[in-house]
C-alpha positions in Angstrom: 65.1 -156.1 154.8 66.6 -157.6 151.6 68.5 -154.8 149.4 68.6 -155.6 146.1 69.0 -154.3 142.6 68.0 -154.9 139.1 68.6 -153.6 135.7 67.1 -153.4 132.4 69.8 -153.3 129.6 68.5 -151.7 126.2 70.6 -151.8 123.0 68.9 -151.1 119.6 65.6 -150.4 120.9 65.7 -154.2 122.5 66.1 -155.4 126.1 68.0 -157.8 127.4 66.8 -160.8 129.2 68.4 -163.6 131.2 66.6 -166.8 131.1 66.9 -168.5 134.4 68.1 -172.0 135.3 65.3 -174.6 135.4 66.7 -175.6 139.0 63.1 -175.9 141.2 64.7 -174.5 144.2 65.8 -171.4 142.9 63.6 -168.2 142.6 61.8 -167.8 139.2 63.4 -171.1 137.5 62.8 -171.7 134.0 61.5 -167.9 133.5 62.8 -164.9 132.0 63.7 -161.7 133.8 65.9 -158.7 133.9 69.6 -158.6 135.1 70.2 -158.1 139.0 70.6 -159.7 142.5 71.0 -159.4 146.0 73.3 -155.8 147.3 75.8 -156.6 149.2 76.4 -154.8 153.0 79.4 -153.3 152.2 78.1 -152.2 148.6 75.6 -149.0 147.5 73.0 -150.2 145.4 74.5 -148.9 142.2 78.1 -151.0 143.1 75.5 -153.9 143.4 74.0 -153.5 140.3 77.3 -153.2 138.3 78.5 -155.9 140.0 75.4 -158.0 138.9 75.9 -157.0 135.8 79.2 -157.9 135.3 78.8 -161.0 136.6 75.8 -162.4 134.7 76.7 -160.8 131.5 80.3 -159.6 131.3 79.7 -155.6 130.4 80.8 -152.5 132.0 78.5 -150.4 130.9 79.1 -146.3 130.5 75.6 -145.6 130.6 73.4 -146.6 133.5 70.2 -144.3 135.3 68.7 -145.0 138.3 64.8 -145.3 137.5 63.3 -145.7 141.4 62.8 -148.3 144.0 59.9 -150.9 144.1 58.8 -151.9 147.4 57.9 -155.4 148.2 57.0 -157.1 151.9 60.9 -157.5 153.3 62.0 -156.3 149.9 63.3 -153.3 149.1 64.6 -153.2 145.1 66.3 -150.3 143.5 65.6 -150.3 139.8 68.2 -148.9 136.7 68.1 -148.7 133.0 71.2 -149.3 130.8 72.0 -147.7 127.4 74.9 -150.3 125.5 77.0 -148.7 123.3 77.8 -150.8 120.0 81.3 -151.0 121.3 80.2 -152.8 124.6 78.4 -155.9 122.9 81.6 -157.3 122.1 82.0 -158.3 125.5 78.3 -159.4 126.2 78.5 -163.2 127.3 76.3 -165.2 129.7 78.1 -165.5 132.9 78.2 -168.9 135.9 74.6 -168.4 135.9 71.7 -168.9 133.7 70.5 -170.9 130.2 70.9 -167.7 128.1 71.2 -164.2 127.3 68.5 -163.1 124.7 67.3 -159.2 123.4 64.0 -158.5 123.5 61.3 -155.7 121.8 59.3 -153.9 124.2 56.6 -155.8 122.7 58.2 -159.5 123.2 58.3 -159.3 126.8 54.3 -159.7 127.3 54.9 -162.7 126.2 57.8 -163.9 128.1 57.3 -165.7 131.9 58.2 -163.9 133.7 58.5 -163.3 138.0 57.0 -160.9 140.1 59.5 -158.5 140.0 59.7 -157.8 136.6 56.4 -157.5 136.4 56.2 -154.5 138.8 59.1 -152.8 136.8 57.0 -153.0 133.8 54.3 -151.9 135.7 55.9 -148.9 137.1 58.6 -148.0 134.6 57.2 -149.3 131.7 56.3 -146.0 129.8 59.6 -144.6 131.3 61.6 -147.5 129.5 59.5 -147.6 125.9 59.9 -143.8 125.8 63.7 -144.5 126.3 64.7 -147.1 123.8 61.8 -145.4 121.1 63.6 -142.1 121.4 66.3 -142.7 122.4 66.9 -140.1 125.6 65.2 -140.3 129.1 61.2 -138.3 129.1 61.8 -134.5 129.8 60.9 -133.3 133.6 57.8 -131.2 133.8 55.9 -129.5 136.3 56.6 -132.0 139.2 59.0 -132.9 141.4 61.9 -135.5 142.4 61.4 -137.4 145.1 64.9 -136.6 147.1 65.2 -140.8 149.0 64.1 -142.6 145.7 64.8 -140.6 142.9 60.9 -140.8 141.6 59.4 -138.4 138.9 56.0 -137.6 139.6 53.9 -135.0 137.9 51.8 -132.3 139.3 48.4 -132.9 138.5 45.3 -131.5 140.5 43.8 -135.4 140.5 46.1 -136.6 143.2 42.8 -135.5 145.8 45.0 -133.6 148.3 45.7 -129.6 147.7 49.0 -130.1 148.5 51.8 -133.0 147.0 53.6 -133.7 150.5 55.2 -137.1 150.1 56.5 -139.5 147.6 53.6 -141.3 145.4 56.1 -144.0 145.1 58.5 -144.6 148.3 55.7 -142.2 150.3 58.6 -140.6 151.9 58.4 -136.6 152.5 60.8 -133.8 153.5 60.3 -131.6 156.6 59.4 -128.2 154.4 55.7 -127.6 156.3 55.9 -126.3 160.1 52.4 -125.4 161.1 50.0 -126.8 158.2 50.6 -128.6 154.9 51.2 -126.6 152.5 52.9 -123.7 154.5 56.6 -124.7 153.6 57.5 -122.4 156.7 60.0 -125.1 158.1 63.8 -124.9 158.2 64.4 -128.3 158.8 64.5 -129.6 155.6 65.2 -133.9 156.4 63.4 -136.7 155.2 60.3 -137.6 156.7 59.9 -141.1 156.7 56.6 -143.0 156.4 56.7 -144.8 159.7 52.8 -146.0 159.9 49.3 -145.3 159.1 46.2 -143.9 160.8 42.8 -142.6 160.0 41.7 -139.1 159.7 39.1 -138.3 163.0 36.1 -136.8 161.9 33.9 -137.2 164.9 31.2 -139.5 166.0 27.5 -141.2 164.6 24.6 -140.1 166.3 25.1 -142.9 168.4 28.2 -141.8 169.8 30.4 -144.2 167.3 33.6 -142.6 166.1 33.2 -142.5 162.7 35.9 -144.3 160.6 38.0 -141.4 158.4 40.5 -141.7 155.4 43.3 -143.3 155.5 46.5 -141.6 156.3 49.9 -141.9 156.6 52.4 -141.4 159.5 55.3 -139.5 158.9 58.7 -139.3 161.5 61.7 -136.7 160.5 64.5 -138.4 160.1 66.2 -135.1 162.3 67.2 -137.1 165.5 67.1 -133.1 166.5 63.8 -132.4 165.2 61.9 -135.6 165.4 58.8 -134.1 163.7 55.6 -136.4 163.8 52.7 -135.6 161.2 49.7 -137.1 159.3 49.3 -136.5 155.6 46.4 -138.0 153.5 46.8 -140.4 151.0 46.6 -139.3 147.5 45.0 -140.8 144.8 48.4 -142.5 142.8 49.9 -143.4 145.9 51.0 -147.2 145.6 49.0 -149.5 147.5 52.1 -151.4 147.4 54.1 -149.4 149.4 51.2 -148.2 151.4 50.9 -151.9 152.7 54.7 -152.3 153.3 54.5 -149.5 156.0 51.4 -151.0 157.5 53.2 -154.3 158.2 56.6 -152.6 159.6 54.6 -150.3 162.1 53.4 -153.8 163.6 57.4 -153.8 164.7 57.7 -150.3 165.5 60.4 -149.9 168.4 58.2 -149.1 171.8 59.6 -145.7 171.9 58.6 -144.0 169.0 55.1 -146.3 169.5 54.7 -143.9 172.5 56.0 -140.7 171.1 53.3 -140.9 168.3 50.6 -141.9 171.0 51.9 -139.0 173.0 50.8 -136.9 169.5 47.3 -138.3 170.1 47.8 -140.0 166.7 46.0 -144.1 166.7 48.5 -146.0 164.7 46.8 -148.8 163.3 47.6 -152.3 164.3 47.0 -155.9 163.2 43.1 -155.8 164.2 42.8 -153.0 161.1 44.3 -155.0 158.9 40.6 -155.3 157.0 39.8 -151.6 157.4 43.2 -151.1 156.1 42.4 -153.8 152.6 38.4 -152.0 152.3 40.3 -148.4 152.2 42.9 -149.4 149.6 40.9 -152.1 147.1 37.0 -151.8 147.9 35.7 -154.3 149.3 35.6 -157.8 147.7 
């Protein structure tokens, strides 16, 4: 999977925005987007961004927060905001890449090109990043939790359709806290449960003897090579579809022995012939 990074850089309650070389064989060419690039193997995400940064526009900045990660097929992006001091611009210059460096209101950019990518950070972060450079400090943490593998902020809110919050809206990974039933929190364990497939909920058979098609739901695997821990968790009402396709096209390359272990749990995984069922759950049908 492709690890990379990407940044928005606010100054004045303006964002900064590289506009791309008009070369047709590189990604996005002739558009606008935010800083950021491919993370090295021998780099952490944050190393990759800085670097990034100081490559396509000179700074070191002091101020930088990781915001989440967006998930895209083979794609996996970990997004930051950056807060320039007044003393930084003085080094802001466009680097070997690029036809120019340009700020930005909030505003301006639904009016830039832009790619794909920065489209799904505005998407997702958007409020996050007008509350930011409007007042001027990150929003205030309320009555949810943070996601402990992305870094996400989610709310608690009783629309989410589930009783209990037991994964990630945004990555959809969980941590090992429920041992019998969801919601218990009787488990020691503690790890990350990672979202490893999807399944449907059984809930019996027509009068014909059918099985009848449930909800979707997600597979989760601890991450405890010691524990091991499979479990099913619905999905909730913000999950991202997003993401909630990503898993679905990994599992097709799910490594035989964990296919087996989660057979072994009676659990169906689904596989490329529920690829429709899959679409209908998520979007409707069309």
């Amino acid at each position: 999977m492709l690890r990379t990074a990407t940044a928005l850089i606010t100054y004045n309650k303006q964002i900064l925005m590289l506009h791309r070389d008009n070369i047709p064989s590189i990604h996005n060419p002739n558009m606008w987007g935010p800083i950021g690039g491919g993370v090295e193997d021998n780099e952490t995400f944050e190393e990759g961004i800085r670097r990034e940064i100081k490559e396509e526009t000179n700074l070191n900045p002091k101020n930088i927060k990781f915001l989440g990660k967006l998930m895209r097929p083979n794609q996996e992006i970990y997004a930051y905001i950056v807060r320039l001091e007044k003393d930084e611009l003085k080094d802001l210059r466009l680097g070997d890449e690029g036809q120019e460096l340009r700020f930005f209101s909030y505003e301006e950019l639904s009016t830039l090109p832009v790619g794909n990518v920065m489209k799904d950070f505005l998407t997702k972060f958007g409020a996050t990043v007008k509350q930011l450079i409007e007042g001027n400090k990150m929003p205030q943490k309320r009555e949810g939790l943070e996601c402990g593998h992305c870094g996400w902020w989610t709310l608690t809110t009783k629309f989410i359709g589930t009783h209990n919050r037991n994964h990630c809206p945004h990555c959809l990974w969980s941590k090992h806290v429920d041992l019998e039933k969801a919601g218990d929190r009787k488990a020691l364990c503690g790890a990350g449960m990672e979202p490893v497939g999807l399944t449907f909920k059984r809930v019996g058979a027509d009068k014909y003897g059918k099985p009848r098609q449930g909800e979707l739901m997600v597979v989760h695997c601890c991450t405890n090579k010691k524990c091991g821990k499979i479990s099913i968790n619905r999905i909730a009402a913000d999950d991202d579809p997003k993401t909630i396709l990503v898993v679905f096209e990994q599992s097709k390359t799910m490594n035989a022995t964990l296919r087996e272990t989660i057979a072994e749990k009676g659990i169906n995984l689904l596989t490329e012939k529920d690829a429709n069922a899959v679409q209908i759950q998520l979007f409707g049908k069309s």
